[in-house]
Short mmCIF file of the C-alpha atoms (twelve columns), coordinates in Angstrom:
data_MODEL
# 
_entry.id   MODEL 
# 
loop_
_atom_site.group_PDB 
_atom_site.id 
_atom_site.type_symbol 
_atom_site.label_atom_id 
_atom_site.label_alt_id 
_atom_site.label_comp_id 
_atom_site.label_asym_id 
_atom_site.label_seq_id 
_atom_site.Cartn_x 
_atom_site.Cartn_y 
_atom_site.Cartn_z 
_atom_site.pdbx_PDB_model_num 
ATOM 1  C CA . UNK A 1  109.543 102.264 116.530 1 
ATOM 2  C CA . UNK A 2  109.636 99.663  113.413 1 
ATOM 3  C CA . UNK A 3  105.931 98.597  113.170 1 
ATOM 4  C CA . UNK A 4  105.512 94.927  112.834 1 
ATOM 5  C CA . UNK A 5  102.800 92.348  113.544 1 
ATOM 6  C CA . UNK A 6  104.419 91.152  116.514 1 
ATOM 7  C CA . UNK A 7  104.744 94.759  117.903 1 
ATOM 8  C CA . UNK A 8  100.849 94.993  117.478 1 
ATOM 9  C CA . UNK A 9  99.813  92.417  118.640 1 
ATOM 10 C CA . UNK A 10 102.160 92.510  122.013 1 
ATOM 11 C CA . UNK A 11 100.355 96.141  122.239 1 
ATOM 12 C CA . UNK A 12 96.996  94.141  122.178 1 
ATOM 13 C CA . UNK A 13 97.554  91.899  124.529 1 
ATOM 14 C CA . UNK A 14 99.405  94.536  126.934 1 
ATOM 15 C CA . UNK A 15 95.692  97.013  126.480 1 
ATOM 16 C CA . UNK A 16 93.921  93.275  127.814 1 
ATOM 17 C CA . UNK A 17 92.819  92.053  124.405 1 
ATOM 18 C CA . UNK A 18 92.056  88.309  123.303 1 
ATOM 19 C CA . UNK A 19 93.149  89.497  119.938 1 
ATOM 20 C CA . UNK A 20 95.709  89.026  117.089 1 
ATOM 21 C CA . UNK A 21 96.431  91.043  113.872 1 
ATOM 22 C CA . UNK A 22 96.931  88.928  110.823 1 
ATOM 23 C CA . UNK A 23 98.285  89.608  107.196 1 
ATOM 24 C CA . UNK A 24 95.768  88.569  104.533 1 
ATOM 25 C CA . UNK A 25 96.107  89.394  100.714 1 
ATOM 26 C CA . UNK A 26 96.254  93.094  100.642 1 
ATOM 27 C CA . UNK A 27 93.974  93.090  103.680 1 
ATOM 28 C CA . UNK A 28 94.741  92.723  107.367 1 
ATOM 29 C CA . UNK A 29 92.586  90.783  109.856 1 
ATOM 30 C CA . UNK A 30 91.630  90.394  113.460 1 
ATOM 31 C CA . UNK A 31 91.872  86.840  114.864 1 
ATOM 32 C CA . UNK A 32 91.781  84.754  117.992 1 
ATOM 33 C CA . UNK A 33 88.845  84.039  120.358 1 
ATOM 34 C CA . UNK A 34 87.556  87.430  121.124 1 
ATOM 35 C CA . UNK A 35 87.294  88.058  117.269 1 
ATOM 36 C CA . UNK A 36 86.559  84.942  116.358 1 
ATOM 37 C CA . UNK A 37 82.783  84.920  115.749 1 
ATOM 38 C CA . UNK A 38 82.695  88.671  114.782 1 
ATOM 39 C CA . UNK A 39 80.830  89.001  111.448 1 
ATOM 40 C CA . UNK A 40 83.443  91.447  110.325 1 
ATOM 41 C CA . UNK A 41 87.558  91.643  111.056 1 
ATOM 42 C CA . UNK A 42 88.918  92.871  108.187 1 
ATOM 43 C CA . UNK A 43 90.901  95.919  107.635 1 
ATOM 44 C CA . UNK A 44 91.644  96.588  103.880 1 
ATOM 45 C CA . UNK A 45 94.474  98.183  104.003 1 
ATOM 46 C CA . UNK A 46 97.400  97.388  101.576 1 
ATOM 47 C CA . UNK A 47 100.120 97.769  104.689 1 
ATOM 48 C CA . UNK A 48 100.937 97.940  108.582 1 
ATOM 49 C CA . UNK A 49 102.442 101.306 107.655 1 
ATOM 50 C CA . UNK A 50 99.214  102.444 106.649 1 
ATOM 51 C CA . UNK A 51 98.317  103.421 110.250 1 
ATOM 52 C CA . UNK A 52 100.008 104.133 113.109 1 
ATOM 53 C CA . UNK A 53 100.062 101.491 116.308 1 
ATOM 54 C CA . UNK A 54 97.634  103.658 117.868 1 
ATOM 55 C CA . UNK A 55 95.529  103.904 114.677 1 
ATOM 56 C CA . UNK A 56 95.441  100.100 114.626 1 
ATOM 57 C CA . UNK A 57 94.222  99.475  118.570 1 
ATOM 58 C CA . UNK A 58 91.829  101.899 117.134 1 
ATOM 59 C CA . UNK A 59 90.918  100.399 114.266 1 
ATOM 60 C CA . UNK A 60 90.438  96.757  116.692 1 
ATOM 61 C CA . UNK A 61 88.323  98.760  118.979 1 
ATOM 62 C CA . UNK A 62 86.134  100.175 116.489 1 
ATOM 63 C CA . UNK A 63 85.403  96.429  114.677 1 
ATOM 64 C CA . UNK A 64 84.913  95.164  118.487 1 
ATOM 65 C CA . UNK A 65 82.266  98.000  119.003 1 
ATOM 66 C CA . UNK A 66 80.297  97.025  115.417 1 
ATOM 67 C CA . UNK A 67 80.000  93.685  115.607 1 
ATOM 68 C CA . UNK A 68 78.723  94.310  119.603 1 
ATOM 69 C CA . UNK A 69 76.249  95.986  117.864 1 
ATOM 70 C CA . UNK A 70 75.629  93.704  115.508 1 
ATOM 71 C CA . UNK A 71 75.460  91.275  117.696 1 
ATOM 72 C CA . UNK A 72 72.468  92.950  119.608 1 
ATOM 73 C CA . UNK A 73 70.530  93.959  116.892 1 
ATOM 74 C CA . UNK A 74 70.043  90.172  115.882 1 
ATOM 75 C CA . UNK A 75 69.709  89.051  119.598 1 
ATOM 76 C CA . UNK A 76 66.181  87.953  120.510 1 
ATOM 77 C CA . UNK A 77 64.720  89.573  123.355 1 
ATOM 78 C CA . UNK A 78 62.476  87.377  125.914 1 
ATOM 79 C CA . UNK A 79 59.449  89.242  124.652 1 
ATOM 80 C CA . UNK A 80 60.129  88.524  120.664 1 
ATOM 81 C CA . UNK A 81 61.129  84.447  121.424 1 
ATOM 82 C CA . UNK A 82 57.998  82.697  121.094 1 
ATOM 83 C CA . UNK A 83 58.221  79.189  122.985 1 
ATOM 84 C CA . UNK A 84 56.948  76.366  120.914 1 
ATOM 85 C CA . UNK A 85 55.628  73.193  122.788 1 
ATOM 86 C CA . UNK A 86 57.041  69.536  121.797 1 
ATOM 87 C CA . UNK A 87 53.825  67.720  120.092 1 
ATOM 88 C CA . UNK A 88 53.069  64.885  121.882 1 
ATOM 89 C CA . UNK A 89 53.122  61.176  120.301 1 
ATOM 90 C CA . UNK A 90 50.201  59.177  120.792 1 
# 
């Protein structure tokens, strides 16, 4: 099988993800709305051929999986959130 953006990302979308690979310079990245506000996409690899196509779903499921986490660890929790009043105008 000739490995090719298009091949990847048609294997994204058939596993259900909102995702597209993208070329950078020397670097690949994740793009679309479900990667969209990750905090990191990248994969700095120098070419597709560097991995496989299952070693690239891979590679999008690990980045999904960190930036969920990342995305927790800054989430405030009801407890932490202190509410602050509006001051009132005389």
């Amino acid at each position: 099988m000739h490995l090719s953006l298009k091949t990847i990302n048609a294997e994204l979308a058939k596993r259900g993800f909102n995702a597209m690979l993208a070329k950078g310079e020397g670097y690949f990245f994740f793009l679309s709305s479900e990667a969209g506000d990750w905090l990191d996409r990248t994969v700095r690899v120098p070419t597709l051929r560097s991995f496989t196509l299952d070693q690239w779903i891979e590679e999008f499921q690990k980045l999904r999986e960190k930036n969920q986490q990342r995305m927790k660890s800054v989430e405030p929790t009801k407890s932490s959130a202190k509410r602050t009043q509006p001051k009132r105008v005389k």
